[in-house]
C-alpha positions as a LaTeX table, in Angstrom:
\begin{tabular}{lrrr}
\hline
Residue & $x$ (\AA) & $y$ (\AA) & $z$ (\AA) \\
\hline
Unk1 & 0.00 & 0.00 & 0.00 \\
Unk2 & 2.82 & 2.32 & 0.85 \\
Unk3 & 4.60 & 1.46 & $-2.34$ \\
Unk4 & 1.08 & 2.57 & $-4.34$ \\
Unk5 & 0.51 & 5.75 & $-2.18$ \\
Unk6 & 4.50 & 6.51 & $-3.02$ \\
Unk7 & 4.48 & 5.84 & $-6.91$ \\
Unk8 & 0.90 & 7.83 & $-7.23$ \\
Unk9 & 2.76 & 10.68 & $-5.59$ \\
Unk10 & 5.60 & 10.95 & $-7.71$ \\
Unk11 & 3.63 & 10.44 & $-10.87$ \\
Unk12 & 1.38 & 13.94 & $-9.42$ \\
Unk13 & 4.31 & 15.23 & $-8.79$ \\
Unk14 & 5.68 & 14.64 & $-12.09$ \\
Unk15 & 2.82 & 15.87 & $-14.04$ \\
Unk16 & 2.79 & 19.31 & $-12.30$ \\
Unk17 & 6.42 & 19.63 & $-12.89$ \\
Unk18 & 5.49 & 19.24 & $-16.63$ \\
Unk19 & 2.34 & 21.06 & $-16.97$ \\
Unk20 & 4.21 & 24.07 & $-15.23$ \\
Unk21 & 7.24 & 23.51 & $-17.19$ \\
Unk22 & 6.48 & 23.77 & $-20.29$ \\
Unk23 & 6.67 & 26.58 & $-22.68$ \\
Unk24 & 3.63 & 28.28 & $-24.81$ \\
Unk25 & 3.97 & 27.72 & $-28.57$ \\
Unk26 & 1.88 & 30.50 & $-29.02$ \\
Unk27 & 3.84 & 33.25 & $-32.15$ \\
Unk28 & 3.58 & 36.57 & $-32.33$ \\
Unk29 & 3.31 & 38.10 & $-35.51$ \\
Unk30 & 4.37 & 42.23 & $-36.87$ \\
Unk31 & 2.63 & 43.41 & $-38.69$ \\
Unk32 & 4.68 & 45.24 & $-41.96$ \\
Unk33 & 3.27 & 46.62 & $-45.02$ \\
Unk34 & 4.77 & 46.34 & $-48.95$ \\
Unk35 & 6.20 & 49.50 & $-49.51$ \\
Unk36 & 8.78 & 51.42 & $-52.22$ \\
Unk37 & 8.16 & 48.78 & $-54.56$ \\
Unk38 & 8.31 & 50.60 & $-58.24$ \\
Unk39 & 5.01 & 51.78 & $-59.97$ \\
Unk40 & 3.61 & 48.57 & $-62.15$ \\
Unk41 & 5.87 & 45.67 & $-59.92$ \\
Unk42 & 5.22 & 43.94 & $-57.26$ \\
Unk43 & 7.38 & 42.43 & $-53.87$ \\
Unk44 & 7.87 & 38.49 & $-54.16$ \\
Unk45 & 7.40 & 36.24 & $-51.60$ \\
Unk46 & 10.44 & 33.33 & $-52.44$ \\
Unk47 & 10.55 & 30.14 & $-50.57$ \\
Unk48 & 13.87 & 30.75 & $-49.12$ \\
Unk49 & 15.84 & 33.68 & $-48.31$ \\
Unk50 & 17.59 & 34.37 & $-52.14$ \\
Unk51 & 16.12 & 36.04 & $-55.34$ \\
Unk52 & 17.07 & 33.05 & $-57.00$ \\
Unk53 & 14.45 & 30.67 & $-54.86$ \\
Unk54 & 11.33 & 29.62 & $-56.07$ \\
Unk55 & 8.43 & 32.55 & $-56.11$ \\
Unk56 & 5.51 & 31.72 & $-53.71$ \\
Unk57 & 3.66 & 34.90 & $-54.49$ \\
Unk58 & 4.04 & 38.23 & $-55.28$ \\
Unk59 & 2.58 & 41.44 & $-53.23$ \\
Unk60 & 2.21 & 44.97 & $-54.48$ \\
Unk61 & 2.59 & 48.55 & $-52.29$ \\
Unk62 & 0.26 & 48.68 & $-49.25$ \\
Unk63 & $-0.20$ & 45.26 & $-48.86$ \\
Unk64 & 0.34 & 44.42 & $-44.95$ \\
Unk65 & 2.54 & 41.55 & $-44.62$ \\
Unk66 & 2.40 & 38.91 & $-41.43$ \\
Unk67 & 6.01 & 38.76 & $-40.45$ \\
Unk68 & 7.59 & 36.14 & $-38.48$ \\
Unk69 & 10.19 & 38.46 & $-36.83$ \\
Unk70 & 12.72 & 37.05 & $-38.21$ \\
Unk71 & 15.50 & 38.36 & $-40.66$ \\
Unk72 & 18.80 & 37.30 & $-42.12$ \\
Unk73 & 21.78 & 38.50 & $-40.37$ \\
Unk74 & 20.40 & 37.96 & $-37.03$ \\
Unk75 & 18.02 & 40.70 & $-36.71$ \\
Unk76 & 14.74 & 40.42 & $-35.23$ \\
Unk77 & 11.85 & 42.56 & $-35.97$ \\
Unk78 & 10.12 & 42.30 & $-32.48$ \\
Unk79 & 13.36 & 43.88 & $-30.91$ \\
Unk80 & 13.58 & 46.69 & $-32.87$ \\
Unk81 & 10.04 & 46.95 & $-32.86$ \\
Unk82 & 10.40 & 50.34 & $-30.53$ \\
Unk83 & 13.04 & 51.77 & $-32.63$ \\
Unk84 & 11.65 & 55.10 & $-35.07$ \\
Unk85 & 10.67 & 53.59 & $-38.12$ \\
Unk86 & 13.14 & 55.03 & $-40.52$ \\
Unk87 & 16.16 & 53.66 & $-38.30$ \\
Unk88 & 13.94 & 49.67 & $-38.80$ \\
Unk89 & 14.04 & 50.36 & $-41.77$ \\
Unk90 & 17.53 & 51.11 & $-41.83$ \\
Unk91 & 18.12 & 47.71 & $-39.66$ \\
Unk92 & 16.81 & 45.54 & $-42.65$ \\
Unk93 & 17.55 & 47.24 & $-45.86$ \\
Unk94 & 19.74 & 44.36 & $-46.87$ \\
Unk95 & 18.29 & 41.95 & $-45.09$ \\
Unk96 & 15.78 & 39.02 & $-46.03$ \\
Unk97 & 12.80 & 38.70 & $-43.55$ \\
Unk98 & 10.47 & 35.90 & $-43.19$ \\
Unk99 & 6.99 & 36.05 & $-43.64$ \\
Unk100 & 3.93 & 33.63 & $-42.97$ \\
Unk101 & 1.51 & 33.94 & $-45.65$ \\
Unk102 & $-1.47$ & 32.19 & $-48.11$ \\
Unk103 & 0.37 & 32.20 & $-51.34$ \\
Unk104 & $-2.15$ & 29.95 & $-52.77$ \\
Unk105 & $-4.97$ & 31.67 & $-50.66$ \\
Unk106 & $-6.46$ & 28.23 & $-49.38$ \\
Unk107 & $-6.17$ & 28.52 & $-45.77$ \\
Unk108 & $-2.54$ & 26.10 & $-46.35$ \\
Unk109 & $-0.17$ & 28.72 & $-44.64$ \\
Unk110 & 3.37 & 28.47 & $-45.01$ \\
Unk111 & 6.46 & 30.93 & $-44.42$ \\
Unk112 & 8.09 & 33.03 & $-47.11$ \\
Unk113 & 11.04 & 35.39 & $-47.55$ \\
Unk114 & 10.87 & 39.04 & $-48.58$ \\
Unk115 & 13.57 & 41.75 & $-49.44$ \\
Unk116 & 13.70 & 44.02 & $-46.51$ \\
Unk117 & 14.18 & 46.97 & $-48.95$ \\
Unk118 & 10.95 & 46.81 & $-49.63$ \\
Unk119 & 8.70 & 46.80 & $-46.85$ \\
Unk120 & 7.90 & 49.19 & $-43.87$ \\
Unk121 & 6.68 & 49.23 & $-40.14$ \\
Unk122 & 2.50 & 49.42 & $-40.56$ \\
\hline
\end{tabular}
């Protein structure tokens, strides 16, 4: 009986160590917009971070963009979040940043990459 009460202990104990423990998979997304894009083109969305990867989709000025946050180079959108928007936009002029978008618009979403050049804090 003692050796029950013991192993139904350990096994509670256990399983609050692991439902505190454990981390939230929850994302947060920013929210940036298509922008400086010349008149008649559009921004591509490419399946990896180089203008030479395959095209998912393409996006034209004004079009507000789910990003992931993350850009080549290490930079992170979220952290420079607070920064004035000309000096973010600064940060990832040269930079590819990753997207999570429709391409296909069939509720199948996946992540992309876009040029930083062209795209600005909304």
């Amino acid at each position: 009986m003692k050796s029950c009460v013991s192993t139904a202990m350990s096994v509670a104990v256990v399983a609050a160590g692991l439902a505190f423990s454990s981390q939230s998979h929850a994302t947060v997304f920013a929210a940036w917009q298509v922008a400086g894009v010349p008149f008649g083109d559009t921004l591509n969305a490419r399946k990896y971070p180089s203008n030479t990867s395959q095209k998912q989709a393409a996006y034209p000025n004004g079009t507000v963009l789910q990003m992931t946050g993350r850009c080549t180079g290490g930079v992170n959108l979220l952290d420079i979040g607070r920064q004035p928007q000309w000096k973010q936009r600064q940060a990832i002029r040269y930079r590819w940043c990753e997207i999570w978008h429709d391409p296909a618009q069939n509720g199948h979403f996946v992540t992309g990459w876009v040029y930083g050049k062209y795209i600005a804090p909304y």
